[in-house]
C-alpha positions as CSV (number, residue, x, y, z in Angstrom):
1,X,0.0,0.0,0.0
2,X,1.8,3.3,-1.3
3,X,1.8,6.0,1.4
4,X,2.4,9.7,0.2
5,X,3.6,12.5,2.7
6,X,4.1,16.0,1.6
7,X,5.7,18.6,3.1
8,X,4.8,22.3,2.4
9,X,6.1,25.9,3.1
10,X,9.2,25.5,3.7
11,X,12.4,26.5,2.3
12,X,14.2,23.4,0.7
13,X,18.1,22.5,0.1
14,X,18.1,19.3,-2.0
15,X,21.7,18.9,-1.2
16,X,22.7,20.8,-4.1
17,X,20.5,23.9,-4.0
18,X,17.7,25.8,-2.6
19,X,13.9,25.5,-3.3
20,X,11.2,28.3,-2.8
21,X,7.6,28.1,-2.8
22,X,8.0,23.9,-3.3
23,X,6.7,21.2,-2.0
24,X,8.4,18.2,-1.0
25,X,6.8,14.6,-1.9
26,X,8.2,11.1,-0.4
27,X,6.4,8.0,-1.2
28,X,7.1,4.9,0.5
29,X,10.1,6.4,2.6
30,X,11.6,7.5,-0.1
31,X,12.1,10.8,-2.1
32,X,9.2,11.1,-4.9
33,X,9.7,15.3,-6.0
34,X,10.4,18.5,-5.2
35,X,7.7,20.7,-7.2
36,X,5.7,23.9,-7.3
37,X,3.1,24.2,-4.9
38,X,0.5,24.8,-7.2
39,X,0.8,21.1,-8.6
40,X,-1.9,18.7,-6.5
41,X,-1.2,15.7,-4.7
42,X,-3.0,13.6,-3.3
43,X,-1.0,12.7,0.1
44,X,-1.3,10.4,3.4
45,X,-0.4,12.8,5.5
46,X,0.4,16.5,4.8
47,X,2.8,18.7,7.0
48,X,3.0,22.5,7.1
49,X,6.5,23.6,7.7
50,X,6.0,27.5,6.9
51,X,9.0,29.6,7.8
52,X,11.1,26.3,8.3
53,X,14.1,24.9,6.4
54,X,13.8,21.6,5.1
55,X,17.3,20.0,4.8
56,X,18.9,16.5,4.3
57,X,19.5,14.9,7.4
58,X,22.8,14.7,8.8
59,X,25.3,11.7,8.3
60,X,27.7,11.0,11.3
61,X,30.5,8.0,10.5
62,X,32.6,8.7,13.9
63,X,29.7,8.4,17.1
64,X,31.2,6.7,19.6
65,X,28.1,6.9,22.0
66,X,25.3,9.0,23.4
67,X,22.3,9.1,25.4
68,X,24.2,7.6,28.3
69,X,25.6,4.6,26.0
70,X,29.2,4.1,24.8
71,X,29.8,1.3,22.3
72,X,32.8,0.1,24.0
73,X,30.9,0.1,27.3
74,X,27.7,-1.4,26.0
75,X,28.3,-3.4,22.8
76,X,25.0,-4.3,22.6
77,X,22.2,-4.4,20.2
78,X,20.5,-2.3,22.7
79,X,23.8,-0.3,22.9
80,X,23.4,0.6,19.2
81,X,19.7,1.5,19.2
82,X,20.0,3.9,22.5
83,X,23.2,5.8,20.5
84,X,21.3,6.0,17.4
85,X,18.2,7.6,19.1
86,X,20.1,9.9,21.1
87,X,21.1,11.5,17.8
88,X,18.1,11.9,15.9
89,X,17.7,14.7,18.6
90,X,19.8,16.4,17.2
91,X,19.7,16.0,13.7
92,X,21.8,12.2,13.1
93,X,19.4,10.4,10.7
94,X,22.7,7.8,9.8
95,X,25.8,6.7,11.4
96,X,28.4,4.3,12.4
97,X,28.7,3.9,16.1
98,X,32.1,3.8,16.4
99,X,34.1,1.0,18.8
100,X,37.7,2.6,19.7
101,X,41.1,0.1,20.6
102,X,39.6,-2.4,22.8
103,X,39.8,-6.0,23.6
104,X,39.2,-9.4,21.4
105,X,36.6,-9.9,23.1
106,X,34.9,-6.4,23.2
107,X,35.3,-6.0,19.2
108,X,33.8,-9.5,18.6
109,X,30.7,-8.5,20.7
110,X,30.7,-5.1,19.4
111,X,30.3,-6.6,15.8
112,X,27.8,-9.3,16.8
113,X,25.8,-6.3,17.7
114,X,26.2,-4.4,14.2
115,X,25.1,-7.8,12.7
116,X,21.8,-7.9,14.8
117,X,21.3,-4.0,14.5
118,X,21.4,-4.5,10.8
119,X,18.8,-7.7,10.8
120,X,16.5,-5.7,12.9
121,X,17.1,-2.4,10.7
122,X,17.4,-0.3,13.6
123,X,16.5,3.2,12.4
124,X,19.6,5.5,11.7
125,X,22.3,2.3,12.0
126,X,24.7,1.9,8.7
127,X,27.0,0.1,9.7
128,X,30.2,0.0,12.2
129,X,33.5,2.5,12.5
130,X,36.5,0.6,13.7
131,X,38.7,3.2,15.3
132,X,41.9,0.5,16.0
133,X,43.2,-1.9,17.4
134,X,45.8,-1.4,14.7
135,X,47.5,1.8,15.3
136,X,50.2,3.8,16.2
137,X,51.3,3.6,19.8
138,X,52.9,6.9,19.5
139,X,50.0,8.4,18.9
140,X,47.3,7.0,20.6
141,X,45.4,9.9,22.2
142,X,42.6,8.5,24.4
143,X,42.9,4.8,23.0
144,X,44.9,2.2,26.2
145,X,48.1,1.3,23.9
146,X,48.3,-2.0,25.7
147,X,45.4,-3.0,23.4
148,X,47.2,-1.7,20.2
149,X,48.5,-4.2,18.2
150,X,49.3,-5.7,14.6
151,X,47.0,-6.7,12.4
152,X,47.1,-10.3,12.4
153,X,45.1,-13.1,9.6
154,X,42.3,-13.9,12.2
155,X,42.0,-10.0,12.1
156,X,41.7,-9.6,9.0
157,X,39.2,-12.5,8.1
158,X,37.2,-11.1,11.1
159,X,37.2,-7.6,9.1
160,X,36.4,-9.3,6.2
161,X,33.2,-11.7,7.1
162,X,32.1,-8.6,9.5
163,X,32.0,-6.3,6.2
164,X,29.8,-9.3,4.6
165,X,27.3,-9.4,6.9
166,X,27.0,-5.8,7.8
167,X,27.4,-4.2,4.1
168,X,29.1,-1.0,5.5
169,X,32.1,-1.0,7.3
170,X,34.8,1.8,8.3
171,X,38.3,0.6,9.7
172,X,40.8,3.1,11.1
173,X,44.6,2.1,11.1
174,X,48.1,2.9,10.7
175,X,50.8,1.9,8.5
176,X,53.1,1.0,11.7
177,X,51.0,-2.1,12.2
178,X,49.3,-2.6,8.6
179,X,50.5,-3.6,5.6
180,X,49.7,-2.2,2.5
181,X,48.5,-5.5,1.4
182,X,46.1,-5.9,4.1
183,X,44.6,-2.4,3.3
184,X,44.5,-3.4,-0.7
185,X,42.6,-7.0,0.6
186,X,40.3,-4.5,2.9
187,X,39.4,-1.8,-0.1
188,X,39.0,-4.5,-2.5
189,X,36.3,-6.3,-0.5
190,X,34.6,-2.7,0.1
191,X,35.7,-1.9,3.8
192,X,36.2,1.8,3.9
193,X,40.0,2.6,5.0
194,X,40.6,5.6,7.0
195,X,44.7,6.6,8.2
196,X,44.6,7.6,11.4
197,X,46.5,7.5,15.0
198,X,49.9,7.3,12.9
199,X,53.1,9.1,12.9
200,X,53.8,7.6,9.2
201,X,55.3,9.6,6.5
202,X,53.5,11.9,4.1
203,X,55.4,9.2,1.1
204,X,54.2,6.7,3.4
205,X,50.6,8.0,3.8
206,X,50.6,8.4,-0.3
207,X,51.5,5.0,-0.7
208,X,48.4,3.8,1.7
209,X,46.2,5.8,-0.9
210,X,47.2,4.2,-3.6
211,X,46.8,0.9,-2.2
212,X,43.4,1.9,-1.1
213,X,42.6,3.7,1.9
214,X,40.1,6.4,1.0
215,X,40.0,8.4,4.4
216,X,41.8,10.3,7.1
217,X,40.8,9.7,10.9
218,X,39.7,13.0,12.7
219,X,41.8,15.5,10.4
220,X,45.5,16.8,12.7
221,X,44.4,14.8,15.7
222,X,46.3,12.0,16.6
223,X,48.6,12.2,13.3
224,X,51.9,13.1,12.1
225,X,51.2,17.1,11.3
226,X,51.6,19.3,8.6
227,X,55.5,20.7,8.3
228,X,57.1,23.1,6.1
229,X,59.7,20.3,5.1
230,X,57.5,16.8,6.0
231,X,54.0,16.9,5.2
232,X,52.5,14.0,7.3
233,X,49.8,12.4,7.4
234,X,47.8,15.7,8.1
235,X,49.8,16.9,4.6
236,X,48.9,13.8,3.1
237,X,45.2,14.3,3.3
238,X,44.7,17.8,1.9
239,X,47.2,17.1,-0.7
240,X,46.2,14.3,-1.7
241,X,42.8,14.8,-4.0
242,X,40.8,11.1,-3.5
243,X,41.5,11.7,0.6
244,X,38.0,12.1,2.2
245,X,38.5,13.9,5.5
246,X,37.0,13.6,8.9
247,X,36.9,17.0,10.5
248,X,36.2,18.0,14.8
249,X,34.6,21.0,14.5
250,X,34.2,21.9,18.4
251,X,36.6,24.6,18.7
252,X,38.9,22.4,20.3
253,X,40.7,19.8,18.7
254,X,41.8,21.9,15.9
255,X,41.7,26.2,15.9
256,X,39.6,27.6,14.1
257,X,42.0,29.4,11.6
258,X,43.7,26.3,10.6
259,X,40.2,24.4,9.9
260,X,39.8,27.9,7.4
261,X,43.3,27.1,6.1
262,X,42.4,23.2,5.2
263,X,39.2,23.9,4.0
264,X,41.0,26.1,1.6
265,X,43.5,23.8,0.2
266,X,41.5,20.7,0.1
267,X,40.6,20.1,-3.6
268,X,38.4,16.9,-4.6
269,X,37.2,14.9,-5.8
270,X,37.9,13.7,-1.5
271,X,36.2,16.5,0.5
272,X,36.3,17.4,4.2
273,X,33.2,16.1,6.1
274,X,32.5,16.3,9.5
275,X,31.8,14.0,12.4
276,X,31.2,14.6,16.1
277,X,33.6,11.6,18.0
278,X,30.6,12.2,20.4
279,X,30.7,9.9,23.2
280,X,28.2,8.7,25.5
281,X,27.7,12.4,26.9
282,X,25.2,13.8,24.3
283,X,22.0,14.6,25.3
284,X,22.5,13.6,28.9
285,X,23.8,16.1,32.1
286,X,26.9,13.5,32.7
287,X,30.3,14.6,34.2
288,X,32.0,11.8,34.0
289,X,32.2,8.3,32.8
290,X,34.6,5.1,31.9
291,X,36.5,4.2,28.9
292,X,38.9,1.5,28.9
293,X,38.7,1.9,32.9
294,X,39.9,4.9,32.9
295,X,37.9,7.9,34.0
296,X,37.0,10.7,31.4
297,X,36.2,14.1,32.7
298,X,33.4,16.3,30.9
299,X,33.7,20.0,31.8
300,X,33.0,23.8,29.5
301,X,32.5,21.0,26.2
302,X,35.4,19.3,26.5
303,X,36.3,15.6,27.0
304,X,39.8,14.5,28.8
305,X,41.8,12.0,30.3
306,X,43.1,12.6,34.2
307,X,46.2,14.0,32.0
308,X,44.4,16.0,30.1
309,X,44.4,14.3,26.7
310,X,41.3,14.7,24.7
311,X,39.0,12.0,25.1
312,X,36.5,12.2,22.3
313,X,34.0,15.5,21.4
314,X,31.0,16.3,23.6
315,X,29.3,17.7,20.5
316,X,26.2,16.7,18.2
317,X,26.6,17.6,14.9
318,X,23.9,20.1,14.3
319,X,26.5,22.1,16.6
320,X,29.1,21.2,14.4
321,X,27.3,22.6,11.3
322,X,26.5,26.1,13.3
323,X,30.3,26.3,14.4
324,X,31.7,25.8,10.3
325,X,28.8,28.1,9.7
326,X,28.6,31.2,12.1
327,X,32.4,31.0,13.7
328,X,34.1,29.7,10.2
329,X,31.9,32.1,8.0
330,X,31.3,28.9,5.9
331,X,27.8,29.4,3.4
332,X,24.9,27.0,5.0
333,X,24.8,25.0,1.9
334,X,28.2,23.9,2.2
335,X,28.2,23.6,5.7
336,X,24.9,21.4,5.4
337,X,27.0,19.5,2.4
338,X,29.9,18.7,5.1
339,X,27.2,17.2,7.3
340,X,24.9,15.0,4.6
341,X,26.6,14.5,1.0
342,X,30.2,14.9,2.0
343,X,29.9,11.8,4.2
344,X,27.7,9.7,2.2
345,X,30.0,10.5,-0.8
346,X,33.0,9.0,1.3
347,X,31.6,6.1,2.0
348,X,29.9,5.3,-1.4
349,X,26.1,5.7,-0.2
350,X,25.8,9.2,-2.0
351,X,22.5,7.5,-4.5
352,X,20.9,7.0,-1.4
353,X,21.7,9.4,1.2
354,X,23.0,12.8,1.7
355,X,20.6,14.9,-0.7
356,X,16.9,14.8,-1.8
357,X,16.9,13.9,-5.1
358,X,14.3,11.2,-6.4
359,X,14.8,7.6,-5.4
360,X,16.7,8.8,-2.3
361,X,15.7,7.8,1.1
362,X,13.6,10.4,2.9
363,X,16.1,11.5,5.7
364,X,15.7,15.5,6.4
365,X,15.4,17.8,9.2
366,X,12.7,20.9,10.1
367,X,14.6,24.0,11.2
368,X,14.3,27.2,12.1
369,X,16.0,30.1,10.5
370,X,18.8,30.3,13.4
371,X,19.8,26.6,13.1
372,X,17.0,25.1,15.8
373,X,15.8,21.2,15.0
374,X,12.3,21.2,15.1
375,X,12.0,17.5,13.9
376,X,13.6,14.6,12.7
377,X,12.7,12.6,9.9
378,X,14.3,9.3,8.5
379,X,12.4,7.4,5.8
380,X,9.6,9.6,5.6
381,X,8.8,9.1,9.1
382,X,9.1,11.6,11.9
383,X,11.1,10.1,14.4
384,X,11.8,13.2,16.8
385,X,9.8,16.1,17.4
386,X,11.2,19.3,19.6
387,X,9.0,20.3,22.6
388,X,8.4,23.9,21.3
389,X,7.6,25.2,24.6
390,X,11.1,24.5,25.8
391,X,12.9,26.3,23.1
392,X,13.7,29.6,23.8
């Protein structure tokens, strides 16, 4: 039985460009038109969104928890679901929770739980983000670097038959305890390859491109850095033009002007996107939880270690889209693009998510003119609604 929902009045970014006086039709969960509002049809349900923006929902593929739940803490089925709701309040309509360096025993129950999530289709799961165990001890940040290790043949098969069952799969690594061959055996069966936590070489880092790796981990965090005479890594993934780029925007992991300064060297067809590294913080009023053991500290938006080493982002990513936007003097279509097609473009989804073009699926957001989520939508179905009389 088709079902036909229409949404009218608002202002409309497709993902490419902006809509006035349109309506926007999704039949079945998925995109159907974007037309004049003179043109009648018949629709299920009809929703009035005057003075609202209507925008593709946002795609997060570094969420390592939220709503109380971190995947390395609860790797769980109902782990995965509580994460994924959490950030549909604030604008997440797709993600891969995200398992940091952790034991044998915590990644094999961490993937069992991205195989059920994806049998029961829990709403806003894609798949998983493997942020280690096979990285650079020498630049570890938060991650316990007795649980870094090489990547061995039982890992690999494991990263293999996980990518089989799951469809979409995101491993972070380093060169220091990677080969090239393994990352060429990963890209070729579809897993995403992202450098990160590595001190390798900006030759080095070129060379993992060309065997396959497609990404860069959380772009000067945890990586060799950008130098006048050695590029890096951090060189390595604005120079080099397949890179896709994951990018903090809080404030704090990287300044402000030097986030400017990538954004204008970057050239494509790889583009910087950006993700959160939320952890299980967002949307609660925690101060403190474990990771590894080890107590993280949650105080004026940052996350840290006793030491002081950032732990993670205490940030959604409709924040992340107002920082690029208002302190970065980024336009809002491309700061919307760094949130939705920019990420479903790195990982290959970009037919089906990302923009509202016909076919796609029906994931967009209600906002207001200054940024505030009125509701979530994934599929053509509302799946979080703001309590108006809270919002100031």
């Amino acid at each position: 039985m088709k079902t036909t929902l229409k949404i009218t009045g608002a202002r409309i970014f497709d993902g490419n460009r902006w809509h006035e006086e349109v309506d926007l039709v999704v039949e079945n969960g998925r995109v159907a038109s974007i037309g004049p509002q003179s043109v009648s049809v018949e629709a299920s349900e009809t929703v009035d969104a005057k003075g609202q923006l209507l925008v593709p929902g946002f795609i997060d593929l570094q969420v390592n928890g939220g709503g109380g739940a971190l995947l390395n803490e609860q790797p769980t089925l109902e782990g995965i679901q509580r994460i994924c709701q959490a950030h549909a309040a604030f604008g997440t309509t797709a993600m891969l929770p995200t398992l940091i360096t952790d034991t044998r025993a915590v990644t094999r129950a961490a993937i069992a739980a991205g195989v059920a999530a994806k049998a029961a289709d829990i709403t806003g799961f894609l798949g998983l983000h493997l942020e280690g165990p096979h990285l650079s001890v020498a630049r570890k940040g938060a991650h316990d670097p007795s649980l870094i290790r090489p990547m061995d043949a039982d890992d690999l098969e494991t990263l293999l038959t996980c990518m089989q069952s799951i469809g979409c799969l995101m491993v972070t690594l380093a060169p220091e305890n990677v080969s090239e061959q393994q990352v060429r055996t990963l890209a070729d069966a579809g897993v995403i390859v992202s450098l990160g936590h590595t001190d390798a070489s900006f030759v080095t880092a070129c060379a993992y491109a060309e065997a396959g790796a497609s990404c860069v981990t959380h772009l000067f965090n945890a990586m060799s850095g950008l130098g006048h005479r050695e590029p890096g890594v951090a060189g390595a993934a604005l120079a080099v033009r397949s890179l896709n780029v994951g990018l903090i925007a809080d404030g704090f992991h990287v300044d402000p002007a030097v986030m400017q300064i990538a954004m204008r060297g970057k050239q494509g067809p790889g583009r910087i996107f950006l993700v959160t590294d939320a952890m299980s913080t967002i949307g609660t009023d925690m101060t403190r939880f474990s990771l590894n053991g080890r107590e993280i500290l949650r105080e004026n938006g940052r996350l840290t270690l006793a030491d002081g080493t950032l732990a993670g982002a205490d940030i959604d990513m409709l924040s992340c889209v107002r920082y690029v936007h208002q302190q970065l003097d980024l336009p809002l279509n491309v700061a919307l693009r760094m949130a939705s097609a920019y990420p479903a473009e790195a990982i290959g989804l970009s037919a089906r998510k990302g923009r509202l073009t016909g076919g796609a699926e029906a994931d967009f957001l209600l906002l207001t003119g200054d940024l505030t989520l009125r509701s979530t939508w994934i599929n053509g179905r509302k799946v979080f609604e703001a309590d108006v009389s809270c919002v100031a």
